[in-house]
MINUKOL-176822 format. One record per atom (N, C-alpha, C, O, CB): x, y, z. Coordinates in pm, whole numbers, padded with zeros to 5 digits, always signed. Glycine has a CB too. Layout:
N
XYZ...
***
This chain:
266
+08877-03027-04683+08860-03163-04630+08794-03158-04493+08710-03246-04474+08996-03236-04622+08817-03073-04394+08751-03030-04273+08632-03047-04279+08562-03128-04219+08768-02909-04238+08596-02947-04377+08454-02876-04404+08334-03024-04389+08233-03056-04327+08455-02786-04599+08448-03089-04510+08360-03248-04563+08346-03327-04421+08236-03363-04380+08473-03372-04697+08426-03341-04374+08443-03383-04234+08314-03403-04136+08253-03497-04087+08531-03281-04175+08306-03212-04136+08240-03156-04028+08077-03203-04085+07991-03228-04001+08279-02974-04006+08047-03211-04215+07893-03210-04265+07884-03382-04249+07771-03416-04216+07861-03133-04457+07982-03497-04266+07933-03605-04217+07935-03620-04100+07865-03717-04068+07973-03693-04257+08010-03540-03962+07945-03590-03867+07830-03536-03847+07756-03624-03803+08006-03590-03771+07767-03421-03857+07636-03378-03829+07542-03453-03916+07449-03503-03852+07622-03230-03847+07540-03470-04016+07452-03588-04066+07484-03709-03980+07387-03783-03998+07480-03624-04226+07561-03766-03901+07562-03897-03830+07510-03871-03731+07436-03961-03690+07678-03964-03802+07517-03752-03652+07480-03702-03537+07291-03728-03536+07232-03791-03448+07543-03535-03533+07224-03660-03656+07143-03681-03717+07022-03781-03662+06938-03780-03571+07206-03707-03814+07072-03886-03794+07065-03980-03769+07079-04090-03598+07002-04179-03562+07131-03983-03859+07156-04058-03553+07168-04135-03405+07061-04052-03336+06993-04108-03250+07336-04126-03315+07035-03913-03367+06970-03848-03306+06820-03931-03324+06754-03952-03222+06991-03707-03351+06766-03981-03467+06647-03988-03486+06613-04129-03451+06500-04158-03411+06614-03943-03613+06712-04222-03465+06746-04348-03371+06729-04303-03231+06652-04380-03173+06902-04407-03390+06756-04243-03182+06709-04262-03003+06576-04196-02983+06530-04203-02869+06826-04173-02878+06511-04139-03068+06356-04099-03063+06275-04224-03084+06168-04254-03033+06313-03986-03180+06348-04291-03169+06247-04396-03213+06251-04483-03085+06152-04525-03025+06290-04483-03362+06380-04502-03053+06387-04618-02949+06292-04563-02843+06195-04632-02810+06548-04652-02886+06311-04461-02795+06208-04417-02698+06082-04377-02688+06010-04359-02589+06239-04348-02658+06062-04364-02816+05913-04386-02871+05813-04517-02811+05716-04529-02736+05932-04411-03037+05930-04635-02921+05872-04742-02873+05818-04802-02744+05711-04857-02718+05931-04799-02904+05956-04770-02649+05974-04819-02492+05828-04769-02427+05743-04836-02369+06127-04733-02402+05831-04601-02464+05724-04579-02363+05567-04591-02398+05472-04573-02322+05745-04447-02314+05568-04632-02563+05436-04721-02623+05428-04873-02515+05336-04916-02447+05475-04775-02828+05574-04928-02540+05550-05095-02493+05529-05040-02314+05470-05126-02248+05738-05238-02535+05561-04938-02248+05536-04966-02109+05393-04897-02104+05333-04914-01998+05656-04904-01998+05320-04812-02212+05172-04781-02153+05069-04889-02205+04957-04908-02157+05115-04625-02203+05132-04967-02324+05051-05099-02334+05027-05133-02211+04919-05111-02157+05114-05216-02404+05157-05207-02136+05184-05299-02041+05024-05219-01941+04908-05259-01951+05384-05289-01968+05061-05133-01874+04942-05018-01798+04802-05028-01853+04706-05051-01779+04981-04848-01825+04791-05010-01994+04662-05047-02047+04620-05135-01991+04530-05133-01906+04651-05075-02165+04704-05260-02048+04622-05420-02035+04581-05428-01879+04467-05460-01845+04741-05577-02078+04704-05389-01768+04676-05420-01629+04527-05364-01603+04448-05425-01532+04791-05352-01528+04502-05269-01653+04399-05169-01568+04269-05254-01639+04160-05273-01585+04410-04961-01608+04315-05303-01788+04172-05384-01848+04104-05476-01790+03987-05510-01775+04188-05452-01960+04247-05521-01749+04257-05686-01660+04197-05613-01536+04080-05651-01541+04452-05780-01624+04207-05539-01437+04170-05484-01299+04032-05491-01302+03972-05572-01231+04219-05337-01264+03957-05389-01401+03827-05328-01399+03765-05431-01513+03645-05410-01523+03827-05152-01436+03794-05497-01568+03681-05591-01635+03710-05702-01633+03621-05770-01581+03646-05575-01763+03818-05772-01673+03865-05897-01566+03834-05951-01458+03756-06042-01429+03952-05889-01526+03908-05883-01397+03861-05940-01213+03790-05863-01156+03811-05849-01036+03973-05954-01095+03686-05787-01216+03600-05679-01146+03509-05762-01051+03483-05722-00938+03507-05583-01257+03470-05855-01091+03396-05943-01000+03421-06020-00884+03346-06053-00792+03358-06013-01056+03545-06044-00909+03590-06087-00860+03611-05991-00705+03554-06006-00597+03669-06130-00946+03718-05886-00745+03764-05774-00650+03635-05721-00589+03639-05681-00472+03850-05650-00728+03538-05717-00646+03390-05635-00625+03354-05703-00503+03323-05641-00401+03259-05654-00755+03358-05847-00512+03312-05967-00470+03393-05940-00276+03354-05944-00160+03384-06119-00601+03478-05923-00328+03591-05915-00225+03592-05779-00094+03635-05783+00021+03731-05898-00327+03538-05684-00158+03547-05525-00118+03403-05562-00046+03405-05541+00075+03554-05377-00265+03276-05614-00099+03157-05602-00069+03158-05712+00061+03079-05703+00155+03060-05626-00199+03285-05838+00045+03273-05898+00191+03355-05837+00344+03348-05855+00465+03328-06047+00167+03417-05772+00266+03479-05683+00424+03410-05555+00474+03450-05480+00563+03644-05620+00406+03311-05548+00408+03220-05449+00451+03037-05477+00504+02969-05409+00581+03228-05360+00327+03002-05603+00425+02888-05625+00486+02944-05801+00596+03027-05888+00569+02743-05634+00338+02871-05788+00686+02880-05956+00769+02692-06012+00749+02579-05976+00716+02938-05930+01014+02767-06113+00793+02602-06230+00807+02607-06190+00948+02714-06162+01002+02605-06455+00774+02505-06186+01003+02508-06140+01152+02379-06271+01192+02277-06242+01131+02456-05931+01183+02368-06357+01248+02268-06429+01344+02165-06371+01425+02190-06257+01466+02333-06492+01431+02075-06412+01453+01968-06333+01468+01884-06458+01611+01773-06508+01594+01875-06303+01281+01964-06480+01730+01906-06551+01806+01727-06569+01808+01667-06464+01786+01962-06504+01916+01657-06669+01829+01538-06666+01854+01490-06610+02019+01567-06591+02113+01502-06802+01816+01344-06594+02018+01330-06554+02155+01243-06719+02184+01155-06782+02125+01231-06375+02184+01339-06743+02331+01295-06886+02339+01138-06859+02435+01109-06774+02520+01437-07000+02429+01057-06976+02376+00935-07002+02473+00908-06982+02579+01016-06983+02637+00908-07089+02490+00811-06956+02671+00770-06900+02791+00648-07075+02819+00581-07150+02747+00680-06695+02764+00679-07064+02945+00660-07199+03015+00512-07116+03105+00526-06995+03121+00833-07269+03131+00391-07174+03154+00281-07164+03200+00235-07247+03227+00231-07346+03154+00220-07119+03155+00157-07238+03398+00087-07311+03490-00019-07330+03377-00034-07284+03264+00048-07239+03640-00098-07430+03470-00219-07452+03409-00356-07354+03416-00456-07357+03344-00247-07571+03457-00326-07270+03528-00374-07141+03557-00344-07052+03429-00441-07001+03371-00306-07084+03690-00233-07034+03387-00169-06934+03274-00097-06821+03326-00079-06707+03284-00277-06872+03181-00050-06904+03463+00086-06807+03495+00171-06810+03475+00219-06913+03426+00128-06783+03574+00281-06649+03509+00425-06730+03394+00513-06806+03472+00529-06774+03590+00549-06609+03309+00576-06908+03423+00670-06965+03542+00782-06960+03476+00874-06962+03557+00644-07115+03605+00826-06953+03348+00947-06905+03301+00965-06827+03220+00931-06881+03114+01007-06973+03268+01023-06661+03188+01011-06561+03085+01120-06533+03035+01212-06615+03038+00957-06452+03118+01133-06416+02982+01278-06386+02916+01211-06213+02938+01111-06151+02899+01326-06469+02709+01364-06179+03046+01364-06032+03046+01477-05937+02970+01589-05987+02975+01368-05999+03183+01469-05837+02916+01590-05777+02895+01685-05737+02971+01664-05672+03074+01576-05701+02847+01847-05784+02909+01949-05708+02976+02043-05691+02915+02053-05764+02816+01988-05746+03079+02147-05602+02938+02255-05549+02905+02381-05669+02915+02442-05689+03020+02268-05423+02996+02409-05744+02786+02492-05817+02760+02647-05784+02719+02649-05770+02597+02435-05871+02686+02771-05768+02770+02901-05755+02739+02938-05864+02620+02921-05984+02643+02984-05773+02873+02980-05827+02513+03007-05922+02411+03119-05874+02342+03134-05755+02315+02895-05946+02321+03237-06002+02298+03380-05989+02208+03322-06064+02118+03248-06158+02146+03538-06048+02264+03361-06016+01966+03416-06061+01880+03548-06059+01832+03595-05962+01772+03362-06036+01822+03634-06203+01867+03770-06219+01799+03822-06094+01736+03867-05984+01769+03764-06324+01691+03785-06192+01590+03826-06094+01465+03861-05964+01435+03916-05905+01342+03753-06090+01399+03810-05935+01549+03789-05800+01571+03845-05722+01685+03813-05610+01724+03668-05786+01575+03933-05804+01730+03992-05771+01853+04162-05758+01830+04201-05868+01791+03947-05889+01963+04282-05656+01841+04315-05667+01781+04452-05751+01918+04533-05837+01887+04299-05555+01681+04438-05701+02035+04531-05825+02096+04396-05839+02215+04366-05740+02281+04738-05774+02173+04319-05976+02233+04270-06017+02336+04274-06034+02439+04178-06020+02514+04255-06064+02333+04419-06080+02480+04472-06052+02639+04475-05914+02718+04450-05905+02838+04615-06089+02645+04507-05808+02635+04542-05686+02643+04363-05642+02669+04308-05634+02779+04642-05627+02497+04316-05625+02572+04132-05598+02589+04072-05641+02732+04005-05573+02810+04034-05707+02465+04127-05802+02744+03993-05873+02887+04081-05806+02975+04006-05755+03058+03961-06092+02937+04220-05771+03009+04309-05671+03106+04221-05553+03141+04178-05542+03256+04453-05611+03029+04198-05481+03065+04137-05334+03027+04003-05346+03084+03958-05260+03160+04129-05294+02854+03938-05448+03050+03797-05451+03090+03827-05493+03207+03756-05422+03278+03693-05533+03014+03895-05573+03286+03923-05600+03435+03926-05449+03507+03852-05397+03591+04080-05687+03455+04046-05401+03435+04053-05277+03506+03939-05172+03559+03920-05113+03666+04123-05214+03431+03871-05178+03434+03722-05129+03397+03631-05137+03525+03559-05052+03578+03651-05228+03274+03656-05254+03553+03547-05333+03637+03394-05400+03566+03281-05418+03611+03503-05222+03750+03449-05418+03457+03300-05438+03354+03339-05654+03374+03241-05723+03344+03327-05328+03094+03441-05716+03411+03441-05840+03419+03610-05837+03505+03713-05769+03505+03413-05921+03255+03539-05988+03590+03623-06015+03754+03738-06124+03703+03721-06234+03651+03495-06106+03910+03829-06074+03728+03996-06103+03734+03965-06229+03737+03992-06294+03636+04104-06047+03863+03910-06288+03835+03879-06470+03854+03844-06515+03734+03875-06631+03707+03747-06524+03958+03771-06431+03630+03707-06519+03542+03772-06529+03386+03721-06561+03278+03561-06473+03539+03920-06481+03428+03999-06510+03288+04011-06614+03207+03987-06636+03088+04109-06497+03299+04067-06692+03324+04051-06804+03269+03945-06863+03151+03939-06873+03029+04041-06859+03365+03871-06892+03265+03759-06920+03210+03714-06837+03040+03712-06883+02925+03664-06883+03332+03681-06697+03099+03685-06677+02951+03772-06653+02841+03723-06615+02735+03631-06605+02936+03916-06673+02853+03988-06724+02747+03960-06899+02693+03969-06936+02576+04137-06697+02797+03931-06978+02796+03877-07108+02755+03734-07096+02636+03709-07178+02548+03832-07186+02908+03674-07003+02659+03530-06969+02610+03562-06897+02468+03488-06900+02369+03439-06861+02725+03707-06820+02482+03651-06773+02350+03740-06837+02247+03733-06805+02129+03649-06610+02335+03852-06957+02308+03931-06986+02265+03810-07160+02141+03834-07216+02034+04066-06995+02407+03683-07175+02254+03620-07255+02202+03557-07218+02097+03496-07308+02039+03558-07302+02273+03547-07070+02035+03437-07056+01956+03545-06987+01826+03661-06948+01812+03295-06952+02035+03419-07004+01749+03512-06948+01609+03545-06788+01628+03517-06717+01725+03410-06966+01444+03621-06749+01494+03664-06640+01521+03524-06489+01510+03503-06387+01576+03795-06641+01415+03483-06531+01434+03351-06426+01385+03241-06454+01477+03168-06355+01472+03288-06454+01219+03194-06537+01554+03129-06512+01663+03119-06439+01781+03221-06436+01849+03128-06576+01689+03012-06371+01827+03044-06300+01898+03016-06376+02048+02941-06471+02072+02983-06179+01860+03104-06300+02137+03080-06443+02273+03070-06344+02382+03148-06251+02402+03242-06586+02312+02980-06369+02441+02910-06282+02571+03052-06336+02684+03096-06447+02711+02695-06358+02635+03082-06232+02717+03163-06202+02871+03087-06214+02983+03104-06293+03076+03220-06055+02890+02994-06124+02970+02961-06108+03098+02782-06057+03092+02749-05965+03017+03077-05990+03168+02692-06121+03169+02538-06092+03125+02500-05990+03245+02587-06000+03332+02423-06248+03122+02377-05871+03290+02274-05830+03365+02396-05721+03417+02450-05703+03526+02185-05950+03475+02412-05664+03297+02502-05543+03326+02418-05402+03396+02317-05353+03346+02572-05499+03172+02462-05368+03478+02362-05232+03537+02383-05066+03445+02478-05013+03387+02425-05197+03734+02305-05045+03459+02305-04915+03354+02436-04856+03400+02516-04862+03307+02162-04792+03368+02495-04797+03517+02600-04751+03551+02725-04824+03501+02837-04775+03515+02591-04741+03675+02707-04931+03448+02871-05042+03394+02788-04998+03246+02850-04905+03196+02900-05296+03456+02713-05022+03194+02666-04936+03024+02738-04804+02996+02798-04770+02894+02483-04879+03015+02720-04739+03108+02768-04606+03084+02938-04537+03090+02999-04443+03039+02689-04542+03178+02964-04643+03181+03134-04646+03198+03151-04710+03097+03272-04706+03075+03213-04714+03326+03094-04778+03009+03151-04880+02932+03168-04764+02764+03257-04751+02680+03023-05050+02932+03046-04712+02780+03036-04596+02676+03132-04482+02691+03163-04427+02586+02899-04535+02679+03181-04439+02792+03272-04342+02773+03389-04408+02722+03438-04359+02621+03296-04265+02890+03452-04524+02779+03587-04593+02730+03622-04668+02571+03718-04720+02515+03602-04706+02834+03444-04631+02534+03448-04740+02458+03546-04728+02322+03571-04833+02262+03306-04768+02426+03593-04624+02280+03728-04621+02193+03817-04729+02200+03849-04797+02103+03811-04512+02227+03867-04748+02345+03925-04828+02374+03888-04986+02352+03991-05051+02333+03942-04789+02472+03817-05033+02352+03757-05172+02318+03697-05166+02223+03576-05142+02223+03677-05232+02400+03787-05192+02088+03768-05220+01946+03722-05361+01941+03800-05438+01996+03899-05198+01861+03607-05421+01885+03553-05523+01906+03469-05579+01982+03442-05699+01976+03606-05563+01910+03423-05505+02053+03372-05557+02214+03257-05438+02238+03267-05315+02238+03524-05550+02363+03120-05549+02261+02996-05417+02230+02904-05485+02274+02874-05603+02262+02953-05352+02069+02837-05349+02356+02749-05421+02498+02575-05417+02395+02532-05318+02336+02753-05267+02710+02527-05517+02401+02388-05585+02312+02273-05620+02382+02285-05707+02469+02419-05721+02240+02162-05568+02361+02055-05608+02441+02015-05748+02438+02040-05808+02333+01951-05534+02410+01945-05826+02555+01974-05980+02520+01850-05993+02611+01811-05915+02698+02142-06070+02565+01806-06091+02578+01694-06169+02669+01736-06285+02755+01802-06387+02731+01586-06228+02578+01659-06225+02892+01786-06371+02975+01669-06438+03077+01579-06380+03138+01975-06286+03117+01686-06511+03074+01576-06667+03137+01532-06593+03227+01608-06500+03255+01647-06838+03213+01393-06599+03308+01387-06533+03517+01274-06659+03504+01196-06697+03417+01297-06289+03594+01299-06689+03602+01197-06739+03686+01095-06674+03817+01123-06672+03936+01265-06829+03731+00990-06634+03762+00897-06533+03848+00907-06589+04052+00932-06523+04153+00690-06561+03762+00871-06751+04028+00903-06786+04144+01003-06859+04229+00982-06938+04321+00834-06817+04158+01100-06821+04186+01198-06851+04234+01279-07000+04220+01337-07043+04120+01166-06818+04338+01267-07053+04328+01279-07167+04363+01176-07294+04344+01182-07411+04306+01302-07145+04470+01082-07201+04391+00942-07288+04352+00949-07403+04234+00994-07359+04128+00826-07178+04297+00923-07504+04235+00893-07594+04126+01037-07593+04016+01052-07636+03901+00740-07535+04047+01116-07536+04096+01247-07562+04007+01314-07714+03991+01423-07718+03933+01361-07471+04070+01258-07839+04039+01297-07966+04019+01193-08033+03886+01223-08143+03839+01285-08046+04172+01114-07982+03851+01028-07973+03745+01035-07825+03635+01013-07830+03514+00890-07988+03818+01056-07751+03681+01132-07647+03521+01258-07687+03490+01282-07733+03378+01163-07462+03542+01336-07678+03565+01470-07692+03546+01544-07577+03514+01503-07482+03582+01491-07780+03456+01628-07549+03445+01700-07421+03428+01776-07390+03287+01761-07490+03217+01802-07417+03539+01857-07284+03211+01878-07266+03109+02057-07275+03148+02073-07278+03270+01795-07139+03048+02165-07280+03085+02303-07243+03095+02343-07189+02992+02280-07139+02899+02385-07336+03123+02472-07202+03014+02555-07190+02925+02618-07267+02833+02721-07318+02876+02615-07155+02966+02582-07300+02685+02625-07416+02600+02773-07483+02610+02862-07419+02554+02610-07371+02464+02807-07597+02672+02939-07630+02711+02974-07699+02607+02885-07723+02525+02960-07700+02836+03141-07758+02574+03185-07826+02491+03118-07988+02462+03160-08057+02369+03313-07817+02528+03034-08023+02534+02973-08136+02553+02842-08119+02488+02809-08213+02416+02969-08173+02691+02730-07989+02500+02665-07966+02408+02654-07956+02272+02568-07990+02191+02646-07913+02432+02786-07888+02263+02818-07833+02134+02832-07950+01984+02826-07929+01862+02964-07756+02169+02860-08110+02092+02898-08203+02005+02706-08263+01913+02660-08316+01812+03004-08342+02122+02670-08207+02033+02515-08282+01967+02398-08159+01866+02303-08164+01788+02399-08345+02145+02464-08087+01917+02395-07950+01850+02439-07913+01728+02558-07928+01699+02415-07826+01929+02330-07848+01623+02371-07830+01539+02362-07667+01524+02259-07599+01534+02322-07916+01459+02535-07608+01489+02595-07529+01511+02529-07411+01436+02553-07301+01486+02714-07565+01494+02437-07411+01306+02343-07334+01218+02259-07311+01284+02227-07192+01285+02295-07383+01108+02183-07401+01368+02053-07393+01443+02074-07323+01564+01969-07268+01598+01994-07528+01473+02207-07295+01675+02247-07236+01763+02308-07141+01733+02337-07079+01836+02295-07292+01828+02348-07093+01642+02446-06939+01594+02386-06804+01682+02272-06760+01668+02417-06890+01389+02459-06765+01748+02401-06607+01812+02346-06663+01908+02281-06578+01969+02289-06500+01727+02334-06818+01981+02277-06823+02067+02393-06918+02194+02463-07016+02167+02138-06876+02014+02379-06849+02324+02474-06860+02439+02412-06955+02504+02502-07036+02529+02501-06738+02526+02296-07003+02555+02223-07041+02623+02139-07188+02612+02073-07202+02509+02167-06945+02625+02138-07285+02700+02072-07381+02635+01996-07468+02783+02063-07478+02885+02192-07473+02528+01851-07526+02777+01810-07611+02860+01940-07684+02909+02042-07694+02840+01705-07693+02800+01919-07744+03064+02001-07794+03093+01908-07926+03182+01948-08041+03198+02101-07693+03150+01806-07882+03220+01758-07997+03329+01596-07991+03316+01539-07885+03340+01814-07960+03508+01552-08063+03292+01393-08121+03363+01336-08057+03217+01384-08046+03105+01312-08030+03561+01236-08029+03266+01118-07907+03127+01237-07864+03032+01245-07925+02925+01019-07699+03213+01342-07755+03063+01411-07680+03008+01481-07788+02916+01504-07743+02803+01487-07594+03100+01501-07854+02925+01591-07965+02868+01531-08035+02822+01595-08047+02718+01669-08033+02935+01410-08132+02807+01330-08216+02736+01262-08119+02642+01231-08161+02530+01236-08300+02826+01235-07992+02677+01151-07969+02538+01235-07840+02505+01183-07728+02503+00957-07942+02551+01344-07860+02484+01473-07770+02449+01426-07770+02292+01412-07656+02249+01653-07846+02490+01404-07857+02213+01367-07824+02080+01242-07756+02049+01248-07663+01968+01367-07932+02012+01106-07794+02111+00989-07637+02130+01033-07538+02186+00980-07435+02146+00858-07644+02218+01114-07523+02269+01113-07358+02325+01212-07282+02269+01227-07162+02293+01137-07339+02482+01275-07343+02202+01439-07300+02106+01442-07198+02009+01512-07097+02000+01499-07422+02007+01317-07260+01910+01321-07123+01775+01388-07165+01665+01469-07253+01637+01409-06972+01812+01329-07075+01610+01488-07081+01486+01508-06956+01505+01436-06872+01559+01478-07119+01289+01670-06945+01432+01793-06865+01442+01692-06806+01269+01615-06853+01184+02003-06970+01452+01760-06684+01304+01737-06541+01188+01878-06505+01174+01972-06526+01250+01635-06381+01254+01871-06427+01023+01992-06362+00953+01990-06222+00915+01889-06178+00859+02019-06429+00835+02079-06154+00936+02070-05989+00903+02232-05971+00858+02339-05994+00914+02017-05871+01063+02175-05899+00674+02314-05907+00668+02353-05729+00711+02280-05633+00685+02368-05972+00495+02470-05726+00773+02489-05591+00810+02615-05537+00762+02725-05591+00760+02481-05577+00950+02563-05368+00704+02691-05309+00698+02789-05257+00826+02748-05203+00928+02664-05206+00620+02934-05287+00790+02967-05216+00903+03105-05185+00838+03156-05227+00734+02957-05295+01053+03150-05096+00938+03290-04966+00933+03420-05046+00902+03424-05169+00891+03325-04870+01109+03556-04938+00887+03653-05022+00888+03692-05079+01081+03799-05116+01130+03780-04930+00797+03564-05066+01140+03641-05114+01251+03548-05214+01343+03557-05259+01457+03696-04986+01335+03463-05224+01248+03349-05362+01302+03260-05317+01343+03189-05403+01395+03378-05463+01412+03198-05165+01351+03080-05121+01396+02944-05109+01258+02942-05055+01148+03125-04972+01470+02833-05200+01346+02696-05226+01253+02680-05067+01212+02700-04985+01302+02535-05303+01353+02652-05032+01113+02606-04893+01065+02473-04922+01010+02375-04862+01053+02703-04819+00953+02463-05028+00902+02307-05040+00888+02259-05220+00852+02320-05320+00816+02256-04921+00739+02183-05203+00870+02078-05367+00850+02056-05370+00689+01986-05280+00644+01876-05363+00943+02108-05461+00603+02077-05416+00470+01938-05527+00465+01822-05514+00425+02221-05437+00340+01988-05600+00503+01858-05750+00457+01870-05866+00595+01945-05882+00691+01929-05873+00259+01778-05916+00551+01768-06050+00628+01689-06130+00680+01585-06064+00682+01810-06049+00701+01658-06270+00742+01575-06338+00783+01540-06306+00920+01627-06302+01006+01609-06450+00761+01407-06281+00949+01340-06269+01109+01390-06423+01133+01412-06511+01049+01130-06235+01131+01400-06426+01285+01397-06523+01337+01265-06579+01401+01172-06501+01420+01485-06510+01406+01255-06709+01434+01125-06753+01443+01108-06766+01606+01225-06751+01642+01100-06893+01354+01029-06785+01726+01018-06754+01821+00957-06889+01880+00848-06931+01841+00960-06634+01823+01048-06966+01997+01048-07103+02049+00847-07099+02099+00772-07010+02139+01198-07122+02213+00834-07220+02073+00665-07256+02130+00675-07215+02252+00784-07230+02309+00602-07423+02134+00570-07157+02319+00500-07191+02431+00454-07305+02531+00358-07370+02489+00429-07159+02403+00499-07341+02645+00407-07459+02686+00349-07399+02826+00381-07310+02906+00497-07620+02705+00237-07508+02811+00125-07477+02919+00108-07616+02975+00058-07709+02912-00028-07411+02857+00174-07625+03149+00203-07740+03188+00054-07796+03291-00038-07727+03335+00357-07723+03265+00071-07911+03302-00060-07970+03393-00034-07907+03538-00123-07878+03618-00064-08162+03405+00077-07893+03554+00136-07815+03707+00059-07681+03736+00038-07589+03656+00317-07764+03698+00007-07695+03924-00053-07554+03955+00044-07506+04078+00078-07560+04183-00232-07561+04002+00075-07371+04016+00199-07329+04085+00181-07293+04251+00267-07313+04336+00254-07198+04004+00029-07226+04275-00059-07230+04371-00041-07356+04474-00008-07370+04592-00187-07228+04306-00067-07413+04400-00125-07548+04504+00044-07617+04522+00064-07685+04623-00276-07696+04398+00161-07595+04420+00306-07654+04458+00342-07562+04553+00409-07621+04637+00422-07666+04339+00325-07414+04587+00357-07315+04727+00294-07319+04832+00322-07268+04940+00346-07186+04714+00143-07424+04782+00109-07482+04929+00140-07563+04965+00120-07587+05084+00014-07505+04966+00204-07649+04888+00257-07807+04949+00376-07788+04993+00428-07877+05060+00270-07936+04846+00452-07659+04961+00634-07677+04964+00577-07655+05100+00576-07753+05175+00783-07553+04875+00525-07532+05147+00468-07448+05281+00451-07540+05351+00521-07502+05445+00339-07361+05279+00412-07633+05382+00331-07758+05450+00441-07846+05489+00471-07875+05604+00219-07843+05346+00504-07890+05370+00626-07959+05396+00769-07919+05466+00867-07986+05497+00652-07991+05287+00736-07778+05478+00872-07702+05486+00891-07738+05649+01009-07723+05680+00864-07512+05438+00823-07772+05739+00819-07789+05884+00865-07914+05910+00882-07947+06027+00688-07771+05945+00901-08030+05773+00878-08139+05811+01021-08193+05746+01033-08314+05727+00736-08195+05769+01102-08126+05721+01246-08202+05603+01327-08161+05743+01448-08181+05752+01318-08094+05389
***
């Protein structure tokens, strides 16, 4: 009777045995389905999607300021140009605490303690992906301090820029007038596509009445860049177009002989 015993439990044993193969058969069929489908769904599903996504945190639209117009006597001298200089520029987005950064650059001596304010007002006005000039007519010696530290200022990258001069000074400056800085009061009449990448705007006389000839249009470059906001390459993009020229009835000659003349007499 033992014997009989002993041969039905090993046949039950068996059996339960070939029952928990199956069960686990199944389970780990139904969990590599589950894995299948996800990965189907990943790579052909939303491939476009994700593709879509990977390709925008790596390339930007970058703005492409115009070079504004140059102003000339009737002679065909210059009375207003655009020279190069070494521009200090933040981008937000890219900054990862801002207070802490304009600190650092104080320290630096690359921008003056007085002007915090101010430029937290400045960058607090602009969107986040713009980039916003600190500080303009940087001397090669603040370029070069700026390049050794520059680890340290993630976001923040000194750009060659073209900046207004006036050859004669003072001269005939109640008739040129002058260029600034685009204030919150500009900003309402301007259209924000047509000014992108650009800091600067007529403010008085010439500079300001024919602010739409000497302006330009704005250009696009789309650019690759790193996981840490640095341009690596130019993939594509629109040139920008370059503000008119004007050539005024004014002789700059004959206004340095009249200031001269007059100057004995105010």
């Amino acid at each position: 009777m033992s014997q009989l015993t002993e041969i039905k439990d090993h046949w039950f044993e068996q059996r339960l045995f070939v029952r928990r193969v199956f069960f686990c058969g199944f389970l780990v069929l139904g969990l590599t389905g589950l894995v299948v489908t996800r990965l189907v769904q990943l790579q052909l599903v939303n491939f476009e999607n994700y593709s879509a996504q990977s390709q925008g945190n790596r390339i930007r639209l970058q703005p492409v300021p115009p070079t504004r117009g140059l102003i000339f006597d009737r002679n065909g001298k210059i009375l207003a140009e655009n020279l190069p200089t070494y521009q200090l520029e933040l981008t937000p987005e890219q900054v990862p605490n801002i207070n802490s950064t304009l600190r650092r650059l104080t320290e630096a001596g690359l921008i003056d303690a007085e002007n915090l304010p101010r430029l937290n007002d400045l960058i607090l006005s602009h969107r986040r992906f713009d980039s916003i000039p600190l500080r303009q007519r940087l001397s090669d010696e603040e370029v070069a301090r700026f390049a050794v530290q520059r680890p340290y200022f993630p976001g923040v990258e000194i750009r060659a820029r073209l900046t207004r001069n006036y050859p004669y000074g003072p001269i005939a400056a109640h008739a040129l007038g002058y260029v600034g800085g685009i204030s919150t009061a500009d900003k309402q009449i301007l259209d924000p596509a047509a000014y992108a990448g650009t800091s600067h705007i007529g403010k008085v006389s010439i500079e300001r009445t024919y602010e739409a000839q000497l302006h330009g249009k704005v250009g696009y470059e789309n650019v690759l860049v790193n996981a840490h906001g640095r341009n690596i390459q130019i993939l594509d993009g629109e040139s920008s177009a370059p503000g008119r020229d004007l050539l005024l009835t004014l002789d700059i000659e004959a206004q340095i002989a009249a200031e001269q003349a007059l100057a004995g007499h105010r």
